[in-house]
C-alpha positions in Angstrom: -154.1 120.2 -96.4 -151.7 117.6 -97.1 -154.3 115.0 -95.1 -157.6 116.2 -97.0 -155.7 115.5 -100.2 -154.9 112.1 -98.8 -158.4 111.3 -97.4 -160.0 111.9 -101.4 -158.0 109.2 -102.6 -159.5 105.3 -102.9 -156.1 103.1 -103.3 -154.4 101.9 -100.5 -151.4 102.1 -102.7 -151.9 105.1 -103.8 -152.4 106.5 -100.3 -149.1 105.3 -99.2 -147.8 107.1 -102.6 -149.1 110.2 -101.7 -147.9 110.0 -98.0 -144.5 109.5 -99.1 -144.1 112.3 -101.8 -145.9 115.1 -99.2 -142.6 113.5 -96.5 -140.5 114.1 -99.5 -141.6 117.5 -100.0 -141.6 118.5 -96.6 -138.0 117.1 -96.3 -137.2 119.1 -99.3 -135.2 115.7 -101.3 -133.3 116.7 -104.0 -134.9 115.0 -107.2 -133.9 115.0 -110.5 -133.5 118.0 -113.0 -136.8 116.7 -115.1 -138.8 116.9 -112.1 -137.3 120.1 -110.5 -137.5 122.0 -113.8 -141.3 121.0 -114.1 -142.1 121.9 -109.9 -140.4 125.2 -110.7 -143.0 126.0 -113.6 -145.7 126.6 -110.9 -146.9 130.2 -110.7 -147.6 131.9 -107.5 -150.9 133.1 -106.9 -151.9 136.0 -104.9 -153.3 133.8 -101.5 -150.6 131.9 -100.2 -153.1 129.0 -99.6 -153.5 128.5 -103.1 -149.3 128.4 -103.3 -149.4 125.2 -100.9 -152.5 123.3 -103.0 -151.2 124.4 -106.4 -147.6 123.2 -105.1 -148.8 119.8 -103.4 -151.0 118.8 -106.2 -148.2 119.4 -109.0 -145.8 117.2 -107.4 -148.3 114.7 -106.4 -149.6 114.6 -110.2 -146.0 114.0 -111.5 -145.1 111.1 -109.2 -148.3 109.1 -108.6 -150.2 109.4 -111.8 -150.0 105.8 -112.8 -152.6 105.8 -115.6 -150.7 108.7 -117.4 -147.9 109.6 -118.9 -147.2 111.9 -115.9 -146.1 108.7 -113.9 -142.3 109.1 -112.6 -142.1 106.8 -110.0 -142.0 102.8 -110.1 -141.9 100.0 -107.8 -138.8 98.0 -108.6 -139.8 94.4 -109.1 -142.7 95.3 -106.7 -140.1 95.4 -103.9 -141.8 98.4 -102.1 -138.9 100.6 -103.9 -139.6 103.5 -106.1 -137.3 104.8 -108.2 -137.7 107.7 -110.9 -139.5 105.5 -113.9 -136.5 107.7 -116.2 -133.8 105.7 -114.8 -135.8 102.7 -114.1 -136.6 102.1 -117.7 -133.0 102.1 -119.0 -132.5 99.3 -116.4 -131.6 95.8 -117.6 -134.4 93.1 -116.4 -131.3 91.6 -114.1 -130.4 95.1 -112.9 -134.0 95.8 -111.8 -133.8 92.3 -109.5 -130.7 93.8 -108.4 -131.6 96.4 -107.3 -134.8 94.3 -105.8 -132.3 92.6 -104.1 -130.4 95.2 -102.1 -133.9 97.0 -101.0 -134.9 93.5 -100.0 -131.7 93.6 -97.4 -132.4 96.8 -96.0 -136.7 95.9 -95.2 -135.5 92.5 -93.7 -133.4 94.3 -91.3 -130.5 92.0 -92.7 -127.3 93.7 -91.3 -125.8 93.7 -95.0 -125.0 91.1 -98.1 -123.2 90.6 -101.4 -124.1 91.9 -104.7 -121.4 89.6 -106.8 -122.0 89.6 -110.5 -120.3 88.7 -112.8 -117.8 91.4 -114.2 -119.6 93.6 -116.6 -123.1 93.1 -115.8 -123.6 96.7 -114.3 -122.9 96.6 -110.6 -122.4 100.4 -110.5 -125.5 101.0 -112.0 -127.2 99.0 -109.8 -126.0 100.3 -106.5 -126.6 103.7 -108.0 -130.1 103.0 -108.9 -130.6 101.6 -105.1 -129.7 104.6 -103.6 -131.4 106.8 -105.8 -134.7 105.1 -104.4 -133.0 105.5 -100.9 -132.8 109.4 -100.8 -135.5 109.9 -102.6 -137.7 107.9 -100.2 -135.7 109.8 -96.9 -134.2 106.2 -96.0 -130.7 107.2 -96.1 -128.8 110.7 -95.1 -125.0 109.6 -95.7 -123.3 106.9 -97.7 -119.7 106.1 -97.7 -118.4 104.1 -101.0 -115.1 102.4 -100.8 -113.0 101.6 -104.3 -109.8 101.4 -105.7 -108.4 105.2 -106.7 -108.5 103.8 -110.0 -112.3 103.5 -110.2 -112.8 107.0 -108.2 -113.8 109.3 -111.6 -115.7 106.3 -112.9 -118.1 106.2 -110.3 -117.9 110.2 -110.0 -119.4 110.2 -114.1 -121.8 107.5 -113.5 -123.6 109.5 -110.7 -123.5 112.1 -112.9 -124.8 110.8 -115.8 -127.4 108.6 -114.0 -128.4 110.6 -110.5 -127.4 114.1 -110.9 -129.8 115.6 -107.9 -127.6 113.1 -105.5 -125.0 115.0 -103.5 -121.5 113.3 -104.2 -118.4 114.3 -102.8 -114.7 112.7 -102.8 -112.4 112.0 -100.2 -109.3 111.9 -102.0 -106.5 113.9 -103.5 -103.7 115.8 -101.9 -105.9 119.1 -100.2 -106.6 117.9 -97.0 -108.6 121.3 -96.4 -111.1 120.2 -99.6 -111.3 116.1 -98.0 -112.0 117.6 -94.5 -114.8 119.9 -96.4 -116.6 117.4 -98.5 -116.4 114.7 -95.6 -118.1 117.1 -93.1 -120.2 118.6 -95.8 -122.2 114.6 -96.4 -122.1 113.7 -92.7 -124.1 116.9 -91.5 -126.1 116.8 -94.5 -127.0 114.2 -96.9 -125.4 112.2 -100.0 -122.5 109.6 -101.5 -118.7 110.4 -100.0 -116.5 108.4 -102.5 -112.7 107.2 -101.6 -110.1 104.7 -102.2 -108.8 102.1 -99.8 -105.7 103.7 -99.8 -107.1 106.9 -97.9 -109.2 104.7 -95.4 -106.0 103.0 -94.3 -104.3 106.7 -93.6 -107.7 108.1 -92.1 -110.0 105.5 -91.3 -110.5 107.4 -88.1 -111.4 110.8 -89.6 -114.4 109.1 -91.5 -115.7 107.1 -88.1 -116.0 111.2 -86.3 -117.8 114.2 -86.4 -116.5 116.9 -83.5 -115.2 114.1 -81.8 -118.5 111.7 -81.5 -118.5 108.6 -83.2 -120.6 108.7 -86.6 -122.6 106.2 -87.8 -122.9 105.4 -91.5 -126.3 104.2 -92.9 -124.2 102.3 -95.6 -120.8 101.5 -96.0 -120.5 100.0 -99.6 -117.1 98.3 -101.1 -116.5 97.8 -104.6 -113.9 95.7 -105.7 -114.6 94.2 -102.4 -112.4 91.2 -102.5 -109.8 93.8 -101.5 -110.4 92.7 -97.6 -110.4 89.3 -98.4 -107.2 88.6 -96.1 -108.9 89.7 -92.2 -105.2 90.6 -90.8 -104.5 92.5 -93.3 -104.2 96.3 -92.7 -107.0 97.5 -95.4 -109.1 95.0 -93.8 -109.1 96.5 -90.6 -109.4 99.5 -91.3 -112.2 99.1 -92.9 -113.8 97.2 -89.7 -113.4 100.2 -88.0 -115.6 102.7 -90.0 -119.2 101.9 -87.7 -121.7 101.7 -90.0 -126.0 100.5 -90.0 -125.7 98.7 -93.0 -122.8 97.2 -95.5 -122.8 96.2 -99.2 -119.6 94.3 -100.7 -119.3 94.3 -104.7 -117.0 91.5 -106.4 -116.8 89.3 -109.4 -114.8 87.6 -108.0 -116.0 86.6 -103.9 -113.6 83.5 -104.2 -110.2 83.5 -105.4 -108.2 81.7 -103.4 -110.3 79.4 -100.9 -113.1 79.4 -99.1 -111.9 81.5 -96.1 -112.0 84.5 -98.4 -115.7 84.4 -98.7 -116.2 83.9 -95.2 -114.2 87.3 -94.7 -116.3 88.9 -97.1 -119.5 87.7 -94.9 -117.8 88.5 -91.6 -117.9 91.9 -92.7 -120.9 92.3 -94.7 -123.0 90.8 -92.3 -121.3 92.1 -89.2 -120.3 88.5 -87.5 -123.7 87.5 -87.6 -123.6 84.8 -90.3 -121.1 82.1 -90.6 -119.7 82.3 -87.3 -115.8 82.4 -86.1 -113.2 81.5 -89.1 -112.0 78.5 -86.6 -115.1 76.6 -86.9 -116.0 77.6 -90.6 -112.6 76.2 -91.8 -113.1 73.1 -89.8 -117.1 72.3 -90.1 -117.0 74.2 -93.9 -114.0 74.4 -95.8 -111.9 71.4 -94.8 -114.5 69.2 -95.8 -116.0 70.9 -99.2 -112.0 71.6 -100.3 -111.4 67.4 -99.6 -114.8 66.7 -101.9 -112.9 68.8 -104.6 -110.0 66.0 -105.1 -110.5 63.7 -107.8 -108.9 61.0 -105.2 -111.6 61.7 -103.1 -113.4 58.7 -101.5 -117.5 58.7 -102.2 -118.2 59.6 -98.7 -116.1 62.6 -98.7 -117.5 63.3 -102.2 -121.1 63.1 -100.6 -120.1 64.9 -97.1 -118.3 67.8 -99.1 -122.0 67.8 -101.3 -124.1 68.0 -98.1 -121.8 70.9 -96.5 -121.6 73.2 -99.7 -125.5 72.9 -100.1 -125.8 73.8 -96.6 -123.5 77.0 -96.8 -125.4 77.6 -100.2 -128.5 77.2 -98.2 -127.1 79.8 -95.3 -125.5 82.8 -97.4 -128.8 82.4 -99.8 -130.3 85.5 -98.7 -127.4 87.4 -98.4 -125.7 86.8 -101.8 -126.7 87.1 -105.3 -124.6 86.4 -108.2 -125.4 86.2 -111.9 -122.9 85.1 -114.6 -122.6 86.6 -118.4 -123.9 83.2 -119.9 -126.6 82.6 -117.4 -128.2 86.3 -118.1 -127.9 85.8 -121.9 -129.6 82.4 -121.6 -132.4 83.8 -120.1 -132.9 86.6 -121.9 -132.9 84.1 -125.4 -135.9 82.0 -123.5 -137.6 85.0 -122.5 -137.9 86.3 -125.9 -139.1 83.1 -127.6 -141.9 83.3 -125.6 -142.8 86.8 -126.6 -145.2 88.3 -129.0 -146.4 91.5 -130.3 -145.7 94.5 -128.1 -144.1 91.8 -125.3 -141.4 91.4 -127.6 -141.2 95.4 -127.8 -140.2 95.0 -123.6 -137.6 92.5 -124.6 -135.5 95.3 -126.2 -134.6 96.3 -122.4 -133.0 93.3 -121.9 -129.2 93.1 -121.6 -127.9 93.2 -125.0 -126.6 90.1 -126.2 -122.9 89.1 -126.3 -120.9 87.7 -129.3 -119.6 84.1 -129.0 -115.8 83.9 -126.6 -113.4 81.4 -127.5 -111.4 81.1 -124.3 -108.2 78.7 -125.5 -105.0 77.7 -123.7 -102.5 77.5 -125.8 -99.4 74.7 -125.1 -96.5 76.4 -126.1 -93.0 74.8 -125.8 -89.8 75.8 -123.9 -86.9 77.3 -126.2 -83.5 75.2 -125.8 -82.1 77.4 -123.6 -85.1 77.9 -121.4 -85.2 74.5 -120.7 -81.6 73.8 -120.1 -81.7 76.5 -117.6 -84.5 75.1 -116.1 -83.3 71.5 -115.1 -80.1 72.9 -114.0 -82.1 75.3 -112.0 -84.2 72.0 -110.3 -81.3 70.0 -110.1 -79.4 72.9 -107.3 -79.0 71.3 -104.1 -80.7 74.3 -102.8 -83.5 72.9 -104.3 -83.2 69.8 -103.2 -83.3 71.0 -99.1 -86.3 73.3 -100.0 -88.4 70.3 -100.6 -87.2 68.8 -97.4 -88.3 71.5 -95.0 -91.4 73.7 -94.5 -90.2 77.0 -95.8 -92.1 78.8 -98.1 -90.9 78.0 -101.8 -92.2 81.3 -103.4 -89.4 82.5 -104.1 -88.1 79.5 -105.9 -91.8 79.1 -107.6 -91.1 82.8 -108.8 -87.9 82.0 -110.6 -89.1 79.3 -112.1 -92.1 81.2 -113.3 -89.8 83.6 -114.8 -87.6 81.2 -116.9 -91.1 80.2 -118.3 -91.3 83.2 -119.6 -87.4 85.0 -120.5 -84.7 83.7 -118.6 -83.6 87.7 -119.0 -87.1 88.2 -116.3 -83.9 87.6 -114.0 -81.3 89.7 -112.2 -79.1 91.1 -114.5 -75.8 88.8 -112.3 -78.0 85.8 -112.7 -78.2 86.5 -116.3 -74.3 86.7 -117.0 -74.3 83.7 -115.0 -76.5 81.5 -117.1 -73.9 82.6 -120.3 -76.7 84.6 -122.1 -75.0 87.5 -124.6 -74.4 90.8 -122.8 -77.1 92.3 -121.5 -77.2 94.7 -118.1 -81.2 94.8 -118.3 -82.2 93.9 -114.9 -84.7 94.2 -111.9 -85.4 98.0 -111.5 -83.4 99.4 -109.1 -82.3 103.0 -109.4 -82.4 103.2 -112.8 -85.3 104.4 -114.7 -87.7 102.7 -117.1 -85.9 104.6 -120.0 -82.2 103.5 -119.4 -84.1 99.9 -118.5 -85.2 100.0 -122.3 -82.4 101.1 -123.5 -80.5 97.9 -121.9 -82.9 95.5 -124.1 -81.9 97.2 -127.1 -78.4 95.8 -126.3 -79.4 92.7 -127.7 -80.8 92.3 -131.0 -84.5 91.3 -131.1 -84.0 88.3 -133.1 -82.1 86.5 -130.2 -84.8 88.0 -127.6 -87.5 86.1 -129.3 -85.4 82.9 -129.6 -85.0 82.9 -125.6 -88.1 82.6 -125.3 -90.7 80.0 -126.9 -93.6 82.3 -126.1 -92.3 85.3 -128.2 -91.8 82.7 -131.2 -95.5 81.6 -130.8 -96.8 85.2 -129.7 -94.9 87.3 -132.7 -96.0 84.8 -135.0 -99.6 85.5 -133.6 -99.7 89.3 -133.9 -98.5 89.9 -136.9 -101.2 87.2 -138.5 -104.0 89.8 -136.3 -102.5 92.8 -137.2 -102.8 91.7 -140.9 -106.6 90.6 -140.1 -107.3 94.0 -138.6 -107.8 93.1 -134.9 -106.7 95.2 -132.1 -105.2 92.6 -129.4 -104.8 93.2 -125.5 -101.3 91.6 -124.7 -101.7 91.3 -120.5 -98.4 90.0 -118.3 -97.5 90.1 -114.9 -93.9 91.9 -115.5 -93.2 95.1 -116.6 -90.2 94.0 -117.7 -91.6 91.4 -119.9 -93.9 93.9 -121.2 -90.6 96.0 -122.2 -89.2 93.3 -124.1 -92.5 93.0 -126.2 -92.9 96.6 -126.9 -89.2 96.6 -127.7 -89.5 93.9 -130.6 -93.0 94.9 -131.7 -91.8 98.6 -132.0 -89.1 97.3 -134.5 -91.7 95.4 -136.7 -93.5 98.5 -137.0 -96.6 97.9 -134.8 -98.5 100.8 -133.7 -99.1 100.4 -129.5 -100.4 101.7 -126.5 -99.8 101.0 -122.9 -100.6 101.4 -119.4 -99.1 99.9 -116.3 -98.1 100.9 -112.7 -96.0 103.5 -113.9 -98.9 105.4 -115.3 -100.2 106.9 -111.9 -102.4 109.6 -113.6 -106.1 108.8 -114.0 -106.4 111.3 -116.5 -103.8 109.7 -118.2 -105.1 106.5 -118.2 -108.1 107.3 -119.3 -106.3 109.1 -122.2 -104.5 106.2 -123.8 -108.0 103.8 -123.2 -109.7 106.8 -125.8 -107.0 106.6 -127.9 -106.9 102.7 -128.3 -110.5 102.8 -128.5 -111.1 105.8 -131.2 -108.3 104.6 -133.5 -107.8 101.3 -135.2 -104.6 102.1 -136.0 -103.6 100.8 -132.9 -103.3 97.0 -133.2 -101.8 96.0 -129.6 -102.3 97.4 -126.2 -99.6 96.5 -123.5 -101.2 95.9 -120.2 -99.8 94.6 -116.9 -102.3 92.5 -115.3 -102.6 94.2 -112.0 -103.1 97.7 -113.2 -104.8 97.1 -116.5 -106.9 94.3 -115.3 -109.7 96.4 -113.1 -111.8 99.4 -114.1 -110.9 99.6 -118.3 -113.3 99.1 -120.7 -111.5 98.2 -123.8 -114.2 96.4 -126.3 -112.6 97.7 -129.6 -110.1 94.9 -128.9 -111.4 91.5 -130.4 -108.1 89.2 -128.7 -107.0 89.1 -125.5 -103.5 87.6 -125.0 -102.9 86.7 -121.6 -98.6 85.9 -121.5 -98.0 84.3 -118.1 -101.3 82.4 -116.0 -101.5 83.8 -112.3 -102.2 81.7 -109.2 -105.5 83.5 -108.6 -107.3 82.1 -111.7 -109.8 85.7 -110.7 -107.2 87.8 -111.9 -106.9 86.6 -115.4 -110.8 86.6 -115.4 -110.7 90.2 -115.0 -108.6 90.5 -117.7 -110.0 88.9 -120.2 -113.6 90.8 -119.1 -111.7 94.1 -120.2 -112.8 93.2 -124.0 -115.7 90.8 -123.0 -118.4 92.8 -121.6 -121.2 95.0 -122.5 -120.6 97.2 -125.5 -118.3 94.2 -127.2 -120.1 93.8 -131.0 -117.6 91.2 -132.4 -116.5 87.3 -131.3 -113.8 87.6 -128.9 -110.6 84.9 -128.4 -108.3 84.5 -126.0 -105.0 83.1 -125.7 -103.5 81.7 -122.7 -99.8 80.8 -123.3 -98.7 77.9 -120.8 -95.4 76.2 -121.2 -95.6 72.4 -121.5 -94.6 70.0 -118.2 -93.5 73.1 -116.3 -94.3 75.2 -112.8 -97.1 76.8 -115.4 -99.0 73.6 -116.2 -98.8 73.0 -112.9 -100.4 76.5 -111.8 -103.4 76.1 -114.2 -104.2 72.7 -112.4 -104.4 74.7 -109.3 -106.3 77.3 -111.1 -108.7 74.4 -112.4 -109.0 73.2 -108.5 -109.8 76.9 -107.4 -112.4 77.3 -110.2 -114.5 74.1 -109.3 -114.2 75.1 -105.3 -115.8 78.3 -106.9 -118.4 77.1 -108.9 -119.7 74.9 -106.2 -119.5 77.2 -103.4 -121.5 80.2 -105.0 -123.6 78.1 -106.7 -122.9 78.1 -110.5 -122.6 74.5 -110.8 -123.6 71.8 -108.1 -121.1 69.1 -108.5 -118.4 70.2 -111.2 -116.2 67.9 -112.7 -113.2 66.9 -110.4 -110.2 67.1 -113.2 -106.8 66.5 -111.0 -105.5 64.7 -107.5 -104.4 66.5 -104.7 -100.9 64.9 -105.7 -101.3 66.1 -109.2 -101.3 69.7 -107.6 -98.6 69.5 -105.4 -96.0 68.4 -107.8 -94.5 71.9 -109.2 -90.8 71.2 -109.0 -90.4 68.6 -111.3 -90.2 69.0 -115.0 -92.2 67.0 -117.3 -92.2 66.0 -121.0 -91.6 69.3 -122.1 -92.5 68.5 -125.7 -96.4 67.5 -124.9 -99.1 68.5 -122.3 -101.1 65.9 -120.0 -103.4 68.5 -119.0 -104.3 69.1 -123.0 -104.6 65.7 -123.8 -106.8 65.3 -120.7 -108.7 67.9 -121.7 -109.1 67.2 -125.6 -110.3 63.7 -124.6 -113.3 65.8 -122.6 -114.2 68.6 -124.5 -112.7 68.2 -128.0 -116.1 68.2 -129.5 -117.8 70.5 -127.6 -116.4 73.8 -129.2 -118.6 76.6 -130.6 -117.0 77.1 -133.7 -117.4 78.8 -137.2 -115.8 78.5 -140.4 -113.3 81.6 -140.1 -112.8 80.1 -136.4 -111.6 76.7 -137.6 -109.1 78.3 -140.4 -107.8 80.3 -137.3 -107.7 77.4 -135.2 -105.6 75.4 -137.9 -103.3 78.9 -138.5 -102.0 78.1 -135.2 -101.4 74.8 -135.4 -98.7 76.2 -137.9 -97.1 77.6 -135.3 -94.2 76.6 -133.0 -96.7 75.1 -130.2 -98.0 71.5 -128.9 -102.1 72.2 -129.3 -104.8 74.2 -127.7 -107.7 73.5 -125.0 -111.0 75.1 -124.4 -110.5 77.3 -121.1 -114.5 77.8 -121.7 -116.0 74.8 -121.5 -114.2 73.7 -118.6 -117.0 72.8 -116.1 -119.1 71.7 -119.1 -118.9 68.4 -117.5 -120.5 67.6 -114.3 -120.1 64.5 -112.0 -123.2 62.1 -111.6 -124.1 63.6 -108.2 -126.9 61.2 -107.6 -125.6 58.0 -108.4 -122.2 59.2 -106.1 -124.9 59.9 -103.1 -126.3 56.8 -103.9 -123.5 54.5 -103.4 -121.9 56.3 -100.7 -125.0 57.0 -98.6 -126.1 53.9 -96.6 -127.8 54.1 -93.6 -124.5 54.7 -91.5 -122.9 57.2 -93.9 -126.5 58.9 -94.2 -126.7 59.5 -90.9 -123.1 60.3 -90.3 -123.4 62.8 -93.0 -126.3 64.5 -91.9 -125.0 64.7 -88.2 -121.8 66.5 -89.7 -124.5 68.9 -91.5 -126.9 69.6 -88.7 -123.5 70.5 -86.2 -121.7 72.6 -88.3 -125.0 74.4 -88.7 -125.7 74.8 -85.0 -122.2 75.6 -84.4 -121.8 78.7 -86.8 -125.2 79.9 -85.5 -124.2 80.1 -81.8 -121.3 81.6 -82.8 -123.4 84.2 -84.5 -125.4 84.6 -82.5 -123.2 85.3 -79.9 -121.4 87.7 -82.0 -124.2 89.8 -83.2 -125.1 90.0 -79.5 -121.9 91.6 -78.7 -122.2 93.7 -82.2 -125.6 95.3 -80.8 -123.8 96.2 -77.3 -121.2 97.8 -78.5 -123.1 100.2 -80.7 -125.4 101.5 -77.5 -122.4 101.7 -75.5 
């Protein structure tokens, strides 16, 4: 039957249509509840032949009738994917490519690649989308999905809400019995198994079995990805071990560090078949491209480092798609000038536009004290033979980002040390968070903020917000910092909410985020950067105070995103409070270095401007002027007029300068600058240094190849063994 209904029909296209939905009926596919509540209206007739026709032709209608209203399957981007045309059409325009994207991986037999938008831009949705075209075309039986516990019921409600006929279970929780169930329950039959990293470290093994045979996954997918950016660390390998056909990685953020993080993230996506060993990327890749990133940098290392990232560019191309926040908007602005009429109606489906972000550093001073404490601190001998050996100064580098912040951040010994009034607050030990607290009230709050030239400028800063009606995310590194801000916010009266590692309860988590969200009486939310910096939406905040600068400038990012993202209707600002002349000036250089390595590896920008020396980022234990900022003045001189301002902006902007503080930079427009790529090549490339350069190009190419080659080889072996 099923072929005489196929024969009638004239389209090639819609031939192959109908040959997938009778293999989707035979297989019996869950769909979604639209589509199963309309199959189920059929009436049975009294010769079973007339069932099968009546039956074959109903379904066929609802998916293939394209010139109707009856059509409820699309091709995504004319990939060769159909999804349900409900789901597709709530689909951003970049979501759809997306999701283009990842089919495009799986037909090109490509062992597996990165999806790495920017935070906020719908990865989850797109994934889900994918797979919903997977199952219901029969390419897939059993996905596993890899995330941080704290994302688990997220990605539980989005499958919900968006999929509902996919089978999703979870490996998590405390009843073994119920993992054991829902794991065997998607490997003999079909859908998503969700879990955290935490429970593939502990059974890793479990998910790579079924009655003691190996089980292969058709997809492994790992959000958050970056997780496995370190290949000796533990999570890493035991993610290596769970065999699967083909693996997705999700990220924001696919460098933070250096280079060798993204070639871990490519090792495992793609198997070992891409950018060879991590010896000879590091040597033929990153050495070089890093060297280019110097501002001391000669012009033929400028041009080499050019040549290599282009080439890597070149390499992880098909493999790797990223799309930032101001890229996407961009777009979407040009695509809609060029509309008319009902073309501008389609324009609606685009991403929604963001408000403006003002993304400031802010140059705040050391207190007295602090800074006393701090020379005294560099001036130890103990410092002195640190900078004489090769041992790790971390610890030291920790102290001093401490005293940046509250000389009371130290041990409570170190503290009476140092002279300050009696205190016993210390590092948590025993005690608990509530005899911790009560220890800061010890001291009045008065002398808490002038300890500290941070809380002067940060106090100062809320209660202007607060009387402006903003609701203000306040992220730090240190609970214990965070206690001493709740402390003397609580006595001035401010309403607030927090979360940090201490709230281990999703459910309460998710609480508080409601809470914060629904009621505008809440003007701050306390946030440590770790914990609160991944998987909260918080968009009813308009300012995002971030107290203390990490190294990896990716963490910040994620904070800030928090308030900045889809669903945000108001301007957003941030403040980044940096110390002048100390270890945290010096940090954001390194975070400026990182950032351009970033921006010209994945591709933002080509050549990005080359702000400090090698020298400039190696200098953390020396104090500077404490009293003014080279890195603002540096910066003013680049970008002073470049700001994208308004008038109730520029009143703001001259409230602070009231303020106990040396001046402000754009964080934003960093990168605004480029360097003038060509005439560099020029002048460094004649015929010697061309051919020198291209040499270096064409053997690190050949080199990572064979190695990949070689890998994939052994990869292909192993998996028939």
């Amino acid at each position: 039957m099923a072929a005489v209904i196929i024969a009638k029909t004239k389209s090639p296209g819609r031939v192959k249509q109908r040959q997938r939905a009778v293999v989707q009926m035979e297989q019996k596919t869950p769909k979604t509840r639209k589509r199963s509540s309309k199959v189920h209206k059929i009436q049975p007739k009294e010769n079973p032949m007339e069932d099968v026709q009546d039956a074959e032709e109903k379904l066929m209608s609802l998916a293939l009738d394209k010139d109707g209203d009856g059509d409820e399957f699309v091709d995504v981007c004319q990939s060769g994917l159909m999804i349900c045309r409900e789901l597709h059409d709530k689909l951003f325009e970049h979501q759809k490519e997306g999701v283009a994207f990842l089919y495009n991986l799986y037909h090109k037999k490509r062992q597996g690649g990165i999806l790495a938008d920017d935070m906020g831009l719908g990865k989850t949705i797109q994934i889900i989308a994918f797979l919903s075209g997977m199952f219901d075309a029969g390419l897939v039986r059993s996905v596993l999905l890899i995330m941080p516990v704290t994302l688990v019921n997220n990605w539980m409600r989005e499958f919900a809400n968006w999929v509902p006929g996919i089978r999703v279970k979870v490996f998590h929780g405390t009843s073994k019995k119920e993992r054991e169930q829902n794991l065997e329950q998607i490997q003999r039959r079909t859908g998503v198994l969700l879990t955290s990293y935490q429970m593939v470290l502990a059974n890793w093994e479990q998910l790579s079995n079924l009655d003691g045979q190996p089980f292969l996954w058709n997809y492994v997918i790992l959000d958050e990805a970056h997780k496995i950016k370190s290949p000796s660390a533990k999570t890493t390998k035991s993610v290596y071990g769970i065999p699967a056909v083909n693996r997705i990685l999700l990220t924001g953020t696919p460098v933070q560090n250096n280079l060798r993080e993204l070639w871990a993230l490519f090792d495992f996506a793609c198997q070992g078949s891409l950018l060879g060993t991590a010896k000879t990327f590091k040597m033929e890749y990153e050495s070089p491209i890093m060297k280019a990133r110097e501002k001391d940098a000669t012009l033929g290392e400028k041009a080499l480092g050019l040549k290599i990232s282009q080439n890597l560019m070149a390499i992880i191309k098909p493999y790797f798609l990223r799309r930032s926040k101001g890229e996407i908007l961009k777009l979407n602005s040009e695509r809609s000038v060029c509309l008319t009429g009902e073309e501008r109606d389609y324009i609606a489906l685009e991403m929604p536009s963001l408000p403006r972000k003002n993304d400031f550093i802010v140059w705040v001073y050391l207190a007295p004290m602090q800074e006393d404490i701090y020379r005294n601190f560099l001036s130890l001998d103990h410092i002195k033979e640190l900078l004489m050996t090769t041992r790790s100064p971390l610890a030291e580098l920790t102290v001093l980002k401490k005293l940046c912040d509250h000389p009371r951040l130290l041990s409570a010994q170190a503290c009476a040390n140092l002279g300050l009034e009696v205190s016993e607050y210390s590092e948590p030990t025993d005690q608990s968070t509530l005899s911790m607290t009560q220890d800061i009230k010890r001291v009045s709050d008065k002398l808490l903020i002038e300890e500290s030239g941070k809380l002067v400028f940060l106090v100062a800063l809320l209660e202007k917000l607060q009387e402006e009606g903003h609701q203000t995310l306040v992220f730090s590194q240190s609970r214990k910092m965070l206690d001493i801000i709740e402390h003397i916010l609580t006595k001035r009266s401010f309403r607030l909410m927090r979360v940090d590692g201490t709230v281990t309860c999703l459910a309460e988590r998710e609480k508080r985020v409601r809470q914060f969200q629904m009621d505008k009486s809440y003007s701050v939310f306390l946030l440590t950067t770790q914990v609160g910096g991944v998987g909260l939406t918080l968009t009813s905040a308009t300012r995002v105070v971030i107290f203390d600068p990490s190294w990896n400038p990716a963490t910040d990012a994620q904070a800030v995103d928090r308030a900045y993202r889809i669903g945000q209707k108001e301007n957003v600002v941030i403040y980044r409070l940096i110390t002048c002349g100390t270890v945290e000036e010096k940090i954001y250089r390194r975070q400026v270095f990182k950032d351009s390595l970033i921006q010209q590896s994945t591709g933002d920008k080509k050549n990005p401007y080359r702000y400090f020396t090698q020298q400039e980022l190696r200098e953390l234990f020396t104090l500077e002027d404490t009293t003014s900022s080279a890195t603002q003045l540096q910066l003013q001189s680049l970008h002073a007029t470049q700001r994208n301002s308004d008038l109730e902006l520029d009143e703001h902007i001259a409230y602070l300068h009231t303020l106990e503080m040396f001046g402000i930079s754009d964080h934003d427009l960093m990168y605004t600058c480029e360097t003038g790529q060509e005439e560099e090549e020029e002048e460094a490339e004649d015929d010697e240094a061309h051919q020198y350069i291209e040499h270096r190009v064409k053997k690190a190419q050949e080199l990572v190849q064979l190695e990949s080659q070689l890998k994939d080889k052994k990869y292909q072996k192993s998996r028939y063994l």
